[in-house]
MARTORRO-120019 format. One record per residue: residue number from 1; residue in one letter; x, y, z of N, C-alpha, C in turn. Coordinates in nm, 3 decimals, always signed. Each point is the difference from the previous one (the first is absolute). Example, Ala and Ser with C-alpha at 12.3 -4.5 7.8 and 13.67 -1.06 7.14 Angstrom:
MARTORRO-120019
ATOM,1,A,+1.319,-0.569,+0.780,-0.089,+0.119,+0.000,+0.090,+0.120,+0.000
ATOM,2,S,-0.035,+0.105,-0.072,+0.082,+0.119,+0.006,-0.077,+0.109,+0.073
end
This chain:
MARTORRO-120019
ATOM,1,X,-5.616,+11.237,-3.813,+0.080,+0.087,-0.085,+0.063,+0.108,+0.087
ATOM,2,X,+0.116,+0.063,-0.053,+0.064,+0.057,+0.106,-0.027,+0.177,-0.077
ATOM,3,X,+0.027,+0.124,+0.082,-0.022,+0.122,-0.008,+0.080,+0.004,-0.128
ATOM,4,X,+0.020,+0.077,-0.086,+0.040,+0.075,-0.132,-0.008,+0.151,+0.034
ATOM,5,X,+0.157,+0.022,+0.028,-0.017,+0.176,-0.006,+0.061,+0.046,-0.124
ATOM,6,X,-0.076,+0.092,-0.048,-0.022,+0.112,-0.157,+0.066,+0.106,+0.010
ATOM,7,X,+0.139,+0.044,+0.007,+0.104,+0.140,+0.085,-0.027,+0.065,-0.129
ATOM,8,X,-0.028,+0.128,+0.047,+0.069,+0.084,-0.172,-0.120,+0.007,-0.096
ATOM,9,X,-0.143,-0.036,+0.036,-0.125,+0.005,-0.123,-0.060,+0.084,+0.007
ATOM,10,X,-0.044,+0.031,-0.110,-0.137,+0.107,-0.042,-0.102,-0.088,+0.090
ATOM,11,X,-0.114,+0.097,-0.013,-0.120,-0.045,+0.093,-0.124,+0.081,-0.089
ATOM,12,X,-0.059,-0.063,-0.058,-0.137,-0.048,-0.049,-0.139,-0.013,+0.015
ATOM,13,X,-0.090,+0.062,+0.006,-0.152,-0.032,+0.056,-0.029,-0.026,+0.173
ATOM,14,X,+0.100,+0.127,+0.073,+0.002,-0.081,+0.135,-0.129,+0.029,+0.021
ATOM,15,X,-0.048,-0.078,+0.096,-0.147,-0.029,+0.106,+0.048,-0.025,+0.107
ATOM,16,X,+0.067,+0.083,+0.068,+0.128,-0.091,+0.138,-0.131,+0.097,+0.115
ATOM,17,X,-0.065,+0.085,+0.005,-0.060,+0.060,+0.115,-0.131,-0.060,+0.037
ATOM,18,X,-0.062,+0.021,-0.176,-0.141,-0.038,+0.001,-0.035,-0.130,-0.104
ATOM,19,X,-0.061,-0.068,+0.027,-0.035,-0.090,-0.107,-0.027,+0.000,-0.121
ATOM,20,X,+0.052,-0.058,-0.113,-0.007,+0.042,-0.169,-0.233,-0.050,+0.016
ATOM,21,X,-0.010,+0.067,-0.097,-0.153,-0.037,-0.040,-0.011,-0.016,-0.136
ATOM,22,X,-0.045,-0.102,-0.006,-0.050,-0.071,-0.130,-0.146,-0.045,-0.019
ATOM,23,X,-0.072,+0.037,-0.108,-0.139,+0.038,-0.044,-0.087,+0.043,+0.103
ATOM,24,X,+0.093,+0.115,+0.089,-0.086,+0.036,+0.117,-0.009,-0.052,+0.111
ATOM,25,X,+0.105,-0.115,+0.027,+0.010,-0.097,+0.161,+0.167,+0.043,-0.011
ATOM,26,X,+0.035,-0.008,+0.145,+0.108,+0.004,+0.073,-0.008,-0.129,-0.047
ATOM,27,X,+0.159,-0.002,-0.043,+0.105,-0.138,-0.029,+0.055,-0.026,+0.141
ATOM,28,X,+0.141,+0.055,-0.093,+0.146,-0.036,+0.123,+0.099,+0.149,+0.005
ATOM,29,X,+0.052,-0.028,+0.117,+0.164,+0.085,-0.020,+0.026,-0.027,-0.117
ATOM,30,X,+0.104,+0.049,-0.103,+0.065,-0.013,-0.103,+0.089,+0.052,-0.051
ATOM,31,X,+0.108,-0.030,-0.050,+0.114,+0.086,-0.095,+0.045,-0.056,-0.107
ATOM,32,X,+0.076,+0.061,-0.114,+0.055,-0.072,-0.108,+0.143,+0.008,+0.034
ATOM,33,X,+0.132,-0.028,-0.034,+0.097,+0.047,+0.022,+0.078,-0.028,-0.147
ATOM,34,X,+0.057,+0.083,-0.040,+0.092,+0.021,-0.137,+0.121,-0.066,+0.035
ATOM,35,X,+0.081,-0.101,-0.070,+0.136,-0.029,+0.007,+0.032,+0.003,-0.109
ATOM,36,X,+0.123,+0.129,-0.017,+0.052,-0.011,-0.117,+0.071,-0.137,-0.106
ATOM,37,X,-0.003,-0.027,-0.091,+0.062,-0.120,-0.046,+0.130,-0.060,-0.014
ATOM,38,X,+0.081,+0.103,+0.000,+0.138,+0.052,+0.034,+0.043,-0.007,+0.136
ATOM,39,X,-0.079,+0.082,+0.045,+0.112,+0.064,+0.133,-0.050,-0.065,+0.097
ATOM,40,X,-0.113,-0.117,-0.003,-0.046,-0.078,+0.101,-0.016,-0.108,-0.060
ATOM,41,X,+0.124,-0.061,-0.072,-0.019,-0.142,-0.113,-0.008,-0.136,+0.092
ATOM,42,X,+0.075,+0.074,+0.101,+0.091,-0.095,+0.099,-0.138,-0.067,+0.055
ATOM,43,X,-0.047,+0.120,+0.084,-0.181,+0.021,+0.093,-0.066,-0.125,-0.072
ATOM,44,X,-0.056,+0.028,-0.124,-0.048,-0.058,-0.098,-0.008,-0.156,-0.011
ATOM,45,X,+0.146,-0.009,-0.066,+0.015,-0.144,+0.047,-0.014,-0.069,+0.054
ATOM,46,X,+0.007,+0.018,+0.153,-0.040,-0.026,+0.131,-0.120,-0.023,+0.019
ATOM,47,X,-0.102,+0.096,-0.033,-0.132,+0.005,+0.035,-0.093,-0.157,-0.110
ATOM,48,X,+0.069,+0.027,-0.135,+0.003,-0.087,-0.087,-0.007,-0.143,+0.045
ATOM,49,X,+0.105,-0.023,+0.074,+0.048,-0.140,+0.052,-0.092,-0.029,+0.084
ATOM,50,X,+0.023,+0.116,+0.128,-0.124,-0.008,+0.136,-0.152,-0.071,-0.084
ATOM,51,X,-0.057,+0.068,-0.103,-0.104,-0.063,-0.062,-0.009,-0.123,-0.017
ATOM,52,X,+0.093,-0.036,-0.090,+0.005,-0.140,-0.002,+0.030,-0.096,+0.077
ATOM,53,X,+0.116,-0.013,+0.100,-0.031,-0.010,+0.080,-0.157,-0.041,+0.114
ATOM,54,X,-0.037,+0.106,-0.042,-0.158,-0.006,+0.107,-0.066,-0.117,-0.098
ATOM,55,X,-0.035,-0.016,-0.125,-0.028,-0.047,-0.074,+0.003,-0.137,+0.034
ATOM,56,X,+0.145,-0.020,-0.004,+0.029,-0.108,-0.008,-0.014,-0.083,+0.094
ATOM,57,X,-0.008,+0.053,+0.133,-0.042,-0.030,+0.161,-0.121,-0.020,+0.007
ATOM,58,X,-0.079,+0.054,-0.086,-0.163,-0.004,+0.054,-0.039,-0.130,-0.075
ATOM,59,X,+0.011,+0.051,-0.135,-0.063,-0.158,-0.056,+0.155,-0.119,-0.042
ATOM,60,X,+0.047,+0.022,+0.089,+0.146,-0.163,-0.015,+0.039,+0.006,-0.107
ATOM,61,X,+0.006,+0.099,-0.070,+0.068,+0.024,-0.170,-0.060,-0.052,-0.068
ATOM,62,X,-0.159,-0.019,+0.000,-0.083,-0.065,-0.088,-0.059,+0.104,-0.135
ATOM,63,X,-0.021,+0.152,+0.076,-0.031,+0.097,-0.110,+0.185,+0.065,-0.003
ATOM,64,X,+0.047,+0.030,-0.097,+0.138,+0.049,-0.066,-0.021,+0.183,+0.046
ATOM,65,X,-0.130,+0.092,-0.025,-0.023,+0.087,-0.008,-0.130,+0.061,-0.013
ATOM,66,X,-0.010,+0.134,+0.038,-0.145,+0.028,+0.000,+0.056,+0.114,-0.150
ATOM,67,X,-0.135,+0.029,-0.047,-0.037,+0.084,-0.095,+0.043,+0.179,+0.065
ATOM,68,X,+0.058,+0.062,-0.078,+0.077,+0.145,-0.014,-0.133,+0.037,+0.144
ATOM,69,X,-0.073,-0.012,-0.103,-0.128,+0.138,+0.078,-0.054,-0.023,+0.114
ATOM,70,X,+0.016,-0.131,+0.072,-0.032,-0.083,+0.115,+0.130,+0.018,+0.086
ATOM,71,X,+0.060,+0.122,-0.012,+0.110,-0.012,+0.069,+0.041,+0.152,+0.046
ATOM,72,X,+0.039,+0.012,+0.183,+0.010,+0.163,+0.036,+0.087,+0.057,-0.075
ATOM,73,X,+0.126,-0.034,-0.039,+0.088,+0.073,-0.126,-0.022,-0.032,-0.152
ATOM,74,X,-0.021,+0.142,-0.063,-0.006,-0.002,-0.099,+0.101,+0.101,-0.115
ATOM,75,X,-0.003,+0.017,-0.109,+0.098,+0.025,-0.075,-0.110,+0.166,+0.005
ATOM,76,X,+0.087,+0.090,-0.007,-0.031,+0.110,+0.021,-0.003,+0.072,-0.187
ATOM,77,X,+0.027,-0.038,-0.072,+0.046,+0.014,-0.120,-0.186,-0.026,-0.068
ATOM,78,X,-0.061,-0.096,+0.068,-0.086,-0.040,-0.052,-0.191,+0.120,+0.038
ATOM,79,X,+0.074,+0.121,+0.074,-0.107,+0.075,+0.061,+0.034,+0.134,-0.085
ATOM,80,X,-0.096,+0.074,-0.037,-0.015,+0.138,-0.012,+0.018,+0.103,+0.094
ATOM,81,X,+0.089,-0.056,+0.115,-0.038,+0.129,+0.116,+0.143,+0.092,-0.005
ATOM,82,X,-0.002,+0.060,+0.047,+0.128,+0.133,-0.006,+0.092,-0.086,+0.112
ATOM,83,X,+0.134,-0.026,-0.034,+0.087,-0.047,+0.100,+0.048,-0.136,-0.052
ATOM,84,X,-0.121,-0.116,-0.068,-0.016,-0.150,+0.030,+0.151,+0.021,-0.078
ATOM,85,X,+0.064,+0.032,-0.123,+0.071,-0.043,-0.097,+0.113,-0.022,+0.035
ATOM,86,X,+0.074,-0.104,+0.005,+0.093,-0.040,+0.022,+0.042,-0.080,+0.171
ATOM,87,X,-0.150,-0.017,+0.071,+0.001,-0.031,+0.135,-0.102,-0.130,-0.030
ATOM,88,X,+0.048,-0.093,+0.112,-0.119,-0.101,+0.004,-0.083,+0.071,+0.141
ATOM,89,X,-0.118,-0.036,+0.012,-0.106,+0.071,+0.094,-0.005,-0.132,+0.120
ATOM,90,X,-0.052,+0.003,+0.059,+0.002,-0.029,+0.174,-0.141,-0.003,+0.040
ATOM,91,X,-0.084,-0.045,+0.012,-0.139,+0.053,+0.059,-0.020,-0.106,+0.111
ATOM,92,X,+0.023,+0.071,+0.122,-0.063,-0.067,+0.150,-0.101,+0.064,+0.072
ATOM,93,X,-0.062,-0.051,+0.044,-0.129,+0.030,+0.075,-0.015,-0.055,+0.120
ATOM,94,X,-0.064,+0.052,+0.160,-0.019,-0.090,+0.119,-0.170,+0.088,+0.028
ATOM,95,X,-0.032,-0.095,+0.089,-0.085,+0.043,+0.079,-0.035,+0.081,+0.084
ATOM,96,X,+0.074,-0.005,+0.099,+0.061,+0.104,+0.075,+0.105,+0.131,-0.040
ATOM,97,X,-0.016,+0.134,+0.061,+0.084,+0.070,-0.043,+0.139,+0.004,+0.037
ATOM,98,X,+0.087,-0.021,-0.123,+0.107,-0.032,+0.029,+0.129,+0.116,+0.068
ATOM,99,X,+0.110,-0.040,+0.051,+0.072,+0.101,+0.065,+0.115,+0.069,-0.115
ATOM,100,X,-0.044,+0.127,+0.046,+0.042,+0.134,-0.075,+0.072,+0.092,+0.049
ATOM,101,X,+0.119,-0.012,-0.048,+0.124,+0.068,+0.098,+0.084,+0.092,-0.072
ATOM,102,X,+0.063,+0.107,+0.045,+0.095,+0.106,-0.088,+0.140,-0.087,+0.001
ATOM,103,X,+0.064,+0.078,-0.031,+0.177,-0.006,+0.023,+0.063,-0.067,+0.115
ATOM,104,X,-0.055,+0.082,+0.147,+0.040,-0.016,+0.077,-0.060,-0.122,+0.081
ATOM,105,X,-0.131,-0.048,-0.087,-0.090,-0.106,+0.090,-0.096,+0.029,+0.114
ATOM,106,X,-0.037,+0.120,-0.022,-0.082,+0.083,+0.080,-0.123,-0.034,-0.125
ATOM,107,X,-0.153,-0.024,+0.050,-0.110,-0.021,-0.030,-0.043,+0.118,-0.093
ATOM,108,X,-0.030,-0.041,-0.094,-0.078,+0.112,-0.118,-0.147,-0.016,+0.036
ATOM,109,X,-0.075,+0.068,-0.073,-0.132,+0.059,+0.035,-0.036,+0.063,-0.168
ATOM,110,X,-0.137,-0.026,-0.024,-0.045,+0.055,-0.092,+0.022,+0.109,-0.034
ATOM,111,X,+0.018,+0.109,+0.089,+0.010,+0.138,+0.012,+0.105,+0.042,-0.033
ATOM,112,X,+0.156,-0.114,+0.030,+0.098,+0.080,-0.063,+0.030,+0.013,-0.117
ATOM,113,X,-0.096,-0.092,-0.076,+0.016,+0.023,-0.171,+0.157,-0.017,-0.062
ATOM,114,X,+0.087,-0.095,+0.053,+0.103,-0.089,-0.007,-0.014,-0.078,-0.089
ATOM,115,X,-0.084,-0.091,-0.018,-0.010,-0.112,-0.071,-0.094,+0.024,-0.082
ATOM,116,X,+0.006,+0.004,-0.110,-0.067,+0.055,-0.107,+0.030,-0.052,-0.158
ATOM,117,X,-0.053,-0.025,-0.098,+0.033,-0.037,-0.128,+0.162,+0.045,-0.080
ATOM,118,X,+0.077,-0.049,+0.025,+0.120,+0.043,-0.084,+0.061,+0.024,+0.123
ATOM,119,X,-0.022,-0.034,+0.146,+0.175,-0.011,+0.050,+0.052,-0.127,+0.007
ATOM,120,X,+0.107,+0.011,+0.095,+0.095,-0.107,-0.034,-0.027,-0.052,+0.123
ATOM,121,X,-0.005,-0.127,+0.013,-0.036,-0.096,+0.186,+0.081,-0.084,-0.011
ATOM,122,X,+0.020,-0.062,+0.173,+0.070,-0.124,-0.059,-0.163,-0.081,+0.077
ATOM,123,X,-0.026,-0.127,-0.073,-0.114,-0.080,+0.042,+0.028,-0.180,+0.027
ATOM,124,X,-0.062,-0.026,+0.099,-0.016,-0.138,+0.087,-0.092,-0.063,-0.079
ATOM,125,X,+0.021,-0.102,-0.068,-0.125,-0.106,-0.059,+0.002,-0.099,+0.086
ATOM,126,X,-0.093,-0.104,-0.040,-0.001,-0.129,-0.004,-0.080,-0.039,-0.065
ATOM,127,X,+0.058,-0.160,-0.065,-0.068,-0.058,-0.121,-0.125,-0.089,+0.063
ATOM,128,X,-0.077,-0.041,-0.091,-0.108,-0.096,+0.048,-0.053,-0.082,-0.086
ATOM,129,X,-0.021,-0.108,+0.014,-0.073,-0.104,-0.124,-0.123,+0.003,+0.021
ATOM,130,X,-0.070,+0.057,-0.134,-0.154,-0.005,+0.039,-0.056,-0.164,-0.064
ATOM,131,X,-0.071,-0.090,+0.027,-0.055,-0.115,-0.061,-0.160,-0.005,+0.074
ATOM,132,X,-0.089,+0.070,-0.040,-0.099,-0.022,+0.013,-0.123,+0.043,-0.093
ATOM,133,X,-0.104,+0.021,+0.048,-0.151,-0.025,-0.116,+0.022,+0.131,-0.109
ATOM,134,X,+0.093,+0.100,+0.050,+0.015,+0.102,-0.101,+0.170,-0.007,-0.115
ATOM,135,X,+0.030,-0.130,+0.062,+0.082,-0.047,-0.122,+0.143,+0.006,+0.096
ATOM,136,X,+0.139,-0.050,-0.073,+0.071,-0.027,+0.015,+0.080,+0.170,-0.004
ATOM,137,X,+0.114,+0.037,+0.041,+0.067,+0.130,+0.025,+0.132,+0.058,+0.081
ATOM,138,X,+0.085,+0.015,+0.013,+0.078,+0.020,+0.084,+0.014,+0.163,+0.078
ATOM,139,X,-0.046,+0.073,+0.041,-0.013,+0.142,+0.057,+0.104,+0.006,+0.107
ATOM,140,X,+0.018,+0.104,+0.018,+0.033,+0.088,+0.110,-0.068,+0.048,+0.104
ATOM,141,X,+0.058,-0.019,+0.151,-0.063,+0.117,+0.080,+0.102,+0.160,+0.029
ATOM,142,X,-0.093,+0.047,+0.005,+0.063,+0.088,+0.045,+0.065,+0.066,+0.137
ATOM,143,X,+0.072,-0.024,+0.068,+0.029,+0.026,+0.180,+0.082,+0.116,+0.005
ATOM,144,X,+0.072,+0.069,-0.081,+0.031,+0.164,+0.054,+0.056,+0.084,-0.175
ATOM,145,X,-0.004,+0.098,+0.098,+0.109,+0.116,-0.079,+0.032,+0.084,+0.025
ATOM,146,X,+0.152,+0.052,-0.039,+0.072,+0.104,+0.060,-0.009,+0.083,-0.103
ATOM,147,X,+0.009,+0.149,+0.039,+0.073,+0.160,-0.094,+0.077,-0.028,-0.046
ATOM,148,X,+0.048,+0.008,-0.148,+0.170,+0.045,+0.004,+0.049,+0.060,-0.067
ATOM,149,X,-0.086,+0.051,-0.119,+0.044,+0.132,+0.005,-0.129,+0.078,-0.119
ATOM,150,X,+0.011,+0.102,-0.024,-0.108,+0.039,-0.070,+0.041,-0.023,-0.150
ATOM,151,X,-0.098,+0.035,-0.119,+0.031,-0.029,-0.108,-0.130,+0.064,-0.085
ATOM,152,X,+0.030,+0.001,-0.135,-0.102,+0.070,-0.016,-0.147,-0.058,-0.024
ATOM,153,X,-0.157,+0.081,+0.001,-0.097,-0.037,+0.024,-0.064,-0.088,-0.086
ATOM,154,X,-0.065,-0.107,+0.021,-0.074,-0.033,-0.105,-0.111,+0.066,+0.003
ATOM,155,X,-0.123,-0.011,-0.140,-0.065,+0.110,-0.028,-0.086,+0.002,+0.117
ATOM,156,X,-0.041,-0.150,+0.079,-0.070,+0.044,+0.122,+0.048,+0.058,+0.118
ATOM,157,X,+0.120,+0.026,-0.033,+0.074,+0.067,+0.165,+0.028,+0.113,-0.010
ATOM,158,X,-0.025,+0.075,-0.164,+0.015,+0.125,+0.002,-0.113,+0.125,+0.110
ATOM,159,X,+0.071,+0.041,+0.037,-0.071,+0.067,+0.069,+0.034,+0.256,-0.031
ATOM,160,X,-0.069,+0.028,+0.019,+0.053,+0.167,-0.016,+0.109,+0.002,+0.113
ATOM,161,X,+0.051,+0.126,-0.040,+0.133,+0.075,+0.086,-0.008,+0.109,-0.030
ATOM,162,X,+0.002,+0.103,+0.128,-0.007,+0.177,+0.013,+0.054,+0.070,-0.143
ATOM,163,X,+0.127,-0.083,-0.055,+0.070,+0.011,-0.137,-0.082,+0.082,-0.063
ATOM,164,X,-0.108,-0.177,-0.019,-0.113,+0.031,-0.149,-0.116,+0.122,+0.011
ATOM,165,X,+0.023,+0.090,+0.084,-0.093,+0.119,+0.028,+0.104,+0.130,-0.026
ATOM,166,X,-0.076,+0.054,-0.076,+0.031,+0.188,-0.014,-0.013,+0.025,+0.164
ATOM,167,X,+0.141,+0.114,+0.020,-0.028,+0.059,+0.117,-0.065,+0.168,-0.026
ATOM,168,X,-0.091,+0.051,+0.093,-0.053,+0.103,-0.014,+0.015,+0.094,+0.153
ATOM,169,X,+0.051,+0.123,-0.054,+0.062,+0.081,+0.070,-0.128,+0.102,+0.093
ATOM,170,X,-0.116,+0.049,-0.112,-0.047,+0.082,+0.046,-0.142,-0.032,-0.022
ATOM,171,X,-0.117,+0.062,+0.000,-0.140,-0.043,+0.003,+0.003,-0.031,-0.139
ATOM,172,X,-0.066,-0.121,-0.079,-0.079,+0.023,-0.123,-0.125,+0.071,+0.012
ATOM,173,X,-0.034,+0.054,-0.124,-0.150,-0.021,-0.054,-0.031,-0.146,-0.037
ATOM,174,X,-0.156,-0.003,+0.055,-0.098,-0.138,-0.038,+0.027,+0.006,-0.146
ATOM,175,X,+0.021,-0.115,-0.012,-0.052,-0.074,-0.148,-0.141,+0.049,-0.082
ATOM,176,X,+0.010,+0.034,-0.089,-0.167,+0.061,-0.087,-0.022,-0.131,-0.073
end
């Protein structure tokens, strides 16, 4: 399967530094990515086909399709989360930590707090046919992502700003 780049998406549940944990074990790297339904119909389609496609390569066009939920894109319409409505979702995952780059393609770092819930990336997939003892599936890996521009937070990326504090000029009195 060949790379799938995502220009222009929201970004979702990243785990791009440290590994997501689930019931208390380190998983994988991970991200979701938002494509609007509209303004990335084109994207969509594509990715759509790429599926089948894979599908159709793995088992000789013997299975037609896999089931919605057995599959890395899903209809975003169908989640409760702040953002999903009107985007289909993206969820890739690798093993390794994947490469994380600004604007300019200079290396991000946990620390610069760049990549965060509710900005905008552009992201590198690739598709994969899963057929083994944990069932049939088509996923994504995940191999990079770029900055591109900020946007606003989702509720996990909210973070404080000097803003949200009273400034104080002169000594208080303690609190009674």
């Amino acid at each position: 399967m060949g790379k799938i780049k995502l220009d222009n998406v929201r970004l979702s549940f990243p785990n791009l530094f440290k590994k997501a944990t689930f019931s208390g074990e380190e998983t994988k790297y991970e991200a979701t990515f938002l494509l609007d339904k509209d303004k990335h119909a084109t994207l969509i389609k594509q990715i759509k086909g790429e599926i089948d496609a894979a599908i159709k390569e793995k088992w000789d066009g013997k299975i037609k399709s896999i089931p919605a939920d057995k599959l890395f894109m899903k209809d975003g319409d169908a989640y409760d989360y702040v953002g999903y409505a009107g985007n289909m979702s993206v969820k890739a995952s690798c093993k390794s930590r994947p490469m994380c780059v600004d604007r300019d393609r200079t290396p991000l770092t946990e620390d610069d707090n760049k990549l965060y819930a509710g900005c905008y990336v552009n992201g590198i997939i690739e598709l994969w046919v899963q057929d083994n003892s944990y069932g049939k599936r088509v996923n994504a890996n995940l191999l990079g992502v770029q900055f591109f521009k900020d946007g606003a937070p989702f509720a996990d990326g909210v973070k404080a700003s000097a803003s949200d504090f009273d400034a104080f000029e002169s000594e208080v009195d303690d609190f009674v």
